[in-house]
N, C-alpha and C positions, 0 to 999 in steps of 0.2 A: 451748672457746677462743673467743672472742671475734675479732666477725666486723665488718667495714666496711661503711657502707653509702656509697654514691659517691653522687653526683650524674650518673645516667646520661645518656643521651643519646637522649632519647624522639621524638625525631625525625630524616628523615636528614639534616637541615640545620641543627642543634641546637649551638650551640659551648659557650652557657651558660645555665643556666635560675635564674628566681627561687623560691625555695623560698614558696609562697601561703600555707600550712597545715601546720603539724604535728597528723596526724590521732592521732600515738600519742605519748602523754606518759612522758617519765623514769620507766620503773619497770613500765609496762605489760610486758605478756607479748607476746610475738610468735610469729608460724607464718610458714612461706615461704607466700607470697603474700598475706600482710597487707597493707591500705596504710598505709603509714607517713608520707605527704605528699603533698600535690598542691603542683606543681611546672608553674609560666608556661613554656611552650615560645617557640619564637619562632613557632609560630601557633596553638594551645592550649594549655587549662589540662588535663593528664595528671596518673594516679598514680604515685609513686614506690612500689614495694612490694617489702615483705622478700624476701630470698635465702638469710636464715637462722635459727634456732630459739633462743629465750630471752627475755630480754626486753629494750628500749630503756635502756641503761644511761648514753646522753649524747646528745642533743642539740648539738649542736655547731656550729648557726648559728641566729637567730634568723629567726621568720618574718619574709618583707620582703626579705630577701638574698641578692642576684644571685651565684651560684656556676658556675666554670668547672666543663664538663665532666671526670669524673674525679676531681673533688676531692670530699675525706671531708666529710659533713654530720653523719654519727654512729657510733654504734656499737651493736651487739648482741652481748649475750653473757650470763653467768650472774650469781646476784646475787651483791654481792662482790668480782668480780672484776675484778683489777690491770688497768686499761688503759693506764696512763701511757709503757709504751713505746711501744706504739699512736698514741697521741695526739701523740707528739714531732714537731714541724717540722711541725704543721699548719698550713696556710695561711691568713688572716685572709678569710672573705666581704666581697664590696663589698657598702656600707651601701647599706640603702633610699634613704638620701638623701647629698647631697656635704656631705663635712664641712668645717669652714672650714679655711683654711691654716693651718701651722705658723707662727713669726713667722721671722725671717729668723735663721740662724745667727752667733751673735758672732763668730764665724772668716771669717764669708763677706767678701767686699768689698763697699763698699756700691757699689746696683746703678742702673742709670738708665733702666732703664724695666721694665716687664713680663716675666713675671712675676718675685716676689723670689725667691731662692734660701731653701732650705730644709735643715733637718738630712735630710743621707742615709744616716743609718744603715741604715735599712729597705730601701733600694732598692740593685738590683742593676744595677751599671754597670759600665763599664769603666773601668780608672784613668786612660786619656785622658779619657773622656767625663767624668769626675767634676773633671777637670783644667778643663776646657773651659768646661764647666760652671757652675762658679765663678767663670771668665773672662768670661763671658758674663753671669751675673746670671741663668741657666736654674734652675728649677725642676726638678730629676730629676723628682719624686711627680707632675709634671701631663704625662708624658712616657711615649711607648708604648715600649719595647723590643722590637726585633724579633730581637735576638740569642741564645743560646742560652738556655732556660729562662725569657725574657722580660730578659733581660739589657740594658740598653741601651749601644749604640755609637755609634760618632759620627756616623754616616750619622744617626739619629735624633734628634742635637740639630738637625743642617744642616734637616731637613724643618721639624722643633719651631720654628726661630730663624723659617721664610721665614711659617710659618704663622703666628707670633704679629707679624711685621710686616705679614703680609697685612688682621688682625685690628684691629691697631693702625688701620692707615691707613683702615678702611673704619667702625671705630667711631665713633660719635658725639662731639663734644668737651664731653660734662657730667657730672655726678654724678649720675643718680637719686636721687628721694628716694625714703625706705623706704615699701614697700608700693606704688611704682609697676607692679613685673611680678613675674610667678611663675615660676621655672623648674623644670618639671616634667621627673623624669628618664626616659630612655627608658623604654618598654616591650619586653619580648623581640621583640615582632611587628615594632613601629615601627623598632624596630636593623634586623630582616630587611629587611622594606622597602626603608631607606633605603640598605642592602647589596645588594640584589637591582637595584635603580634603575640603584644606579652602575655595577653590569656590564653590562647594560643598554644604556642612551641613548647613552654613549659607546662603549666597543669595537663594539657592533653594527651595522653599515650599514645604517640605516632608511631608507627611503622612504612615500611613503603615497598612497594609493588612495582617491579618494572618486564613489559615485556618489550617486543621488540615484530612490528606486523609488514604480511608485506604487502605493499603501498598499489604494485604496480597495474591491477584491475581498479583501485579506486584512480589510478591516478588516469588511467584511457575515460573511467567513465564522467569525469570532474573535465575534459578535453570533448566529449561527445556532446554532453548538458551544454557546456560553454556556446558550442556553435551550433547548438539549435537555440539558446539563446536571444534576447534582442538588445543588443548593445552593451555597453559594462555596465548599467543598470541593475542588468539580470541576469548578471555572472554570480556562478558558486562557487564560493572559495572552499579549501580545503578542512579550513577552518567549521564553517557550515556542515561539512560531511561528519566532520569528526561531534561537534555536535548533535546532530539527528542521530548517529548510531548510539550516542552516550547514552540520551534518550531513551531512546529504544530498548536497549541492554539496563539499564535501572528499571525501566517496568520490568524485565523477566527476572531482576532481583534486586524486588524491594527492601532485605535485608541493607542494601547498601543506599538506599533512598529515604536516611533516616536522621532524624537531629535527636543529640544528647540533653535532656531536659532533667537533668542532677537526680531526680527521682525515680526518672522513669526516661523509655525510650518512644521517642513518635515517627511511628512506620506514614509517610505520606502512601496515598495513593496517587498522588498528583503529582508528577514530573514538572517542576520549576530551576530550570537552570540558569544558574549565576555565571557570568561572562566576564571573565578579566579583561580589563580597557585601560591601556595605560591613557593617565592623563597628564597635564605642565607637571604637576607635585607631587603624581605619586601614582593610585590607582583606584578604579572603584568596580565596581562589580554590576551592573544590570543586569535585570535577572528577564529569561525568557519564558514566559509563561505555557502548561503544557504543552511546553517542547516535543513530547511524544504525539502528539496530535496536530503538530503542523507539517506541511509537507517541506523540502530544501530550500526549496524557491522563498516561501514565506518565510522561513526561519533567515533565510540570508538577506529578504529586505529590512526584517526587523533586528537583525542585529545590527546592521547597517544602519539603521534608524538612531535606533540607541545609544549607539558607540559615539555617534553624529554629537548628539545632545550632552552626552557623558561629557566629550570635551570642552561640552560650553558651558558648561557648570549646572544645564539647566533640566537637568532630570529632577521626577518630581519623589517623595519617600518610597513610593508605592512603587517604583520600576526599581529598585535596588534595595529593599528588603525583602525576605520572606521566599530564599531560592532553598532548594534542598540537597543540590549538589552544582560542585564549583566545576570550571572550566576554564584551566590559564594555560595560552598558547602563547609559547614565545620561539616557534618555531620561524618567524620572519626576520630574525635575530640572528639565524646563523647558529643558532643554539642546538646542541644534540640531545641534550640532553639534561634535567635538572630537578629538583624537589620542591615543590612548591606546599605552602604551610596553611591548614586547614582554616575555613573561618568557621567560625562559633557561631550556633549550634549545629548546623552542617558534619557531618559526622565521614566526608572521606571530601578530596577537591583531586582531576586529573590533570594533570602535568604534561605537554604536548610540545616537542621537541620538531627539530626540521627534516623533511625529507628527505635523507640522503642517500643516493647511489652509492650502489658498495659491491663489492664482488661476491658472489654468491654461490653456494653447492645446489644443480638443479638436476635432477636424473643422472648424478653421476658428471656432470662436465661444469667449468667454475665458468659463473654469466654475469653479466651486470645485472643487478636489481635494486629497486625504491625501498626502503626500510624507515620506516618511522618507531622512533621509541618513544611509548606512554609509560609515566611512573603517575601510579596513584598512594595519596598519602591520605593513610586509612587512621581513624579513632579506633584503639583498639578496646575501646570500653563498647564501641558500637557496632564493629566489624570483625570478626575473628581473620585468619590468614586465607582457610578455605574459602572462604564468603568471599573478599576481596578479589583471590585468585578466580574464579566462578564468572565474577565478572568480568574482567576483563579477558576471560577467555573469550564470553559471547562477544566482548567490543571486537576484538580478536578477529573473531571470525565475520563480524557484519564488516568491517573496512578490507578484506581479504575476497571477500563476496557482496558487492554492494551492490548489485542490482534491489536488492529488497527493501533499498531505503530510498528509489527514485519514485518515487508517488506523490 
């Protein structure tokens, strides 16, 4: 019998993935656990593989094509055999690329402005909406439904109508000409992102914390490690110190080692720290697990590990979920300084600027010295100002006295 194969759901934050590859062609044989696809998550590239025994009998999206979770990509079964019930009311994959509009329906009224209406045979609305719609000169096809089964209601023309006048009034008043710009479509990561952002900056009550530490003891003892060292293998970057002291400084206040769970708050005992890694599209987070329990050296192979894999698409859910405090260093940038935006449920992420020599008051006479500035950007449903400050006093003083973190 002839078996489905879905477009699962290979991450837990997964709603739709773009099929990369088909590794197994129309007619191939298959075993359970074959891979049959590699499949864009929205923060890697994963395998899709068989659940069932015979061989690839359909192919049923082209590679390149964004598919909701759940939905049928193909099918397996024996050769010969009838799929066509199977196959009935399968749902069309979104194309790799936007396709151009329909032209306006001869029934439609003509419209006066943005966008033109369209044949709606295809789309599922409501017979107000489809009413209204027409009233309006609205485009169903370029319109989300949040009604049942993706149905669109009239609540979703009123959002559709405010946002295409928003768009109107803020657009430009000309024509481009051809080949002026490229509009490149999302990526599954860049979607998350820009998803994870907006729950983010908005719902979350941020504040931010910034001090200012000095450098110039971590920075002899990060130059001594080095050349005891064996090779740039087993070099520690600055990055790595700052790291372990983060560490170290959330176990002595777990208050700041905590995720906001709408109900309730959960205090970890476990130090799991999230690493910003920028990648080609965007970024993603690998998380280092009880950070507080590994010594420099280990923490800087495994970030180095990580970061490795990050940019190859090929971390697995398990290494970039489930961190409980963030760490984004963009201090290789040139950067001094800047605010970086909490991720959800994480309830504070530190913010890590560059090095910079600056002239300095020491005993009374102006010297050169290393100064780094950290801003953390705290939940304040989760972290009060003291709490926040607390901390990063202790980080404070561990990168100021960093002998206690070479073990």
């Amino acid at each position: 019998m002839a078996s489905k194969v879905l477009m699962e759901a290979l991450s837990p934050t997964m709603e739709e993935g773009r099929l990369v590859e088909w590794k197994k062609k129309e007619g191939d044989p298959i075993r359970p656990g074959d891979v049959i696809a590699e499949v864009e998550t929205d923060k890697a590239v994963m395998e899709l593989v068989a659940r069932a025994e015979g061989v690839l009998l359909k192919q049923l999206v082209p590679a390149g094509s964004t598919v909701a979770v759940a939905k049928l990509v193909g099918v397996i079964g024996q050769p010969g055999e009838d799929i066509s019930a199977l196959l009935g009311g399968t749902p069309a994959p979104k194309p790799a690329t936007t396709p151009a509009p329909l032209p306006p329906s001869p029934a439609a009224p003509p419209t006066t402005g943005p966008p033109a209406a369209r044949t709606e045979g295809r789309t599922k609305a409501s017979p107000l909406a489809r009413k209204v719609a027409r009233e309006r000169g609205l485009d169903l096809g370029a319109v989300a439904g949040s009604g049942p089964e993706g149905r669109i209601v009239l609540r979703d023309l009123d959002q559709a109508g405010a946002a295409s006048v928003a768009a109107a009034a803020a657009a430009p008043a000309f024509t481009a000409a051809a080949g002026a710009f490229q509009d490149v479509p999302l990526s599954q990561l860049r979607k998350t992102i820009a998803k994870r952002l907006a729950q983010s900056i908005g719902p979350v009550p941020t504040f931010y914390l910034t001090t200012e530490v000095d450098m110039d003891r971590t920075w002899e003892a990060r130059e001594e490690l080095n050349r005891r060292g064996s090779g740039d293998a087993g070099k520690v970057s600055f990055n790595d110190i700052i790291i372990k002291a983060t560490a170290a400084a959330l176990k002595a206040h777990p208050a700041c080692n905590a995720w906001w769970q709408d109900d309730r708050i959960r205090y970890w005992h476990e130090v799991h720290l999230s690493v910003a890694v920028a990648v080609d599209d965007g970024l993603i987070t690998p998380v280092v697990r009880h950070a507080d329990r590994k010594s420099l050296r280990d923490i800087s192979a495994e970030v180095k590990e990580l970061a490795g894999r990050a940019r190859e698409r090929r971390l697995k859910p398990e290494e970039y979920t489930g961190g409980t405090f963030s760490v984004s260093n963009l201090g290789m940038f040139d950067i001094d300084q800047f605010t970086a935006i909490i991720n959800p449920p994480e309830a504070g992420i530190l913010a890590v600027g560059s090095i910079m020599e600056r002239a300095v008051v020491k005993d009374g006479a102006l010297v050169p010295g290393r100064r780094l500035r950290l801003t953390m950007s705290c939940d304040h449903r989760v972290i009060d100002g003291a709490t926040g400050a607390g901390f990063l006093r202790t980080l404070k003083g561990m990168l100021e006295n960093p002998l206690a973190l070479v073990y």
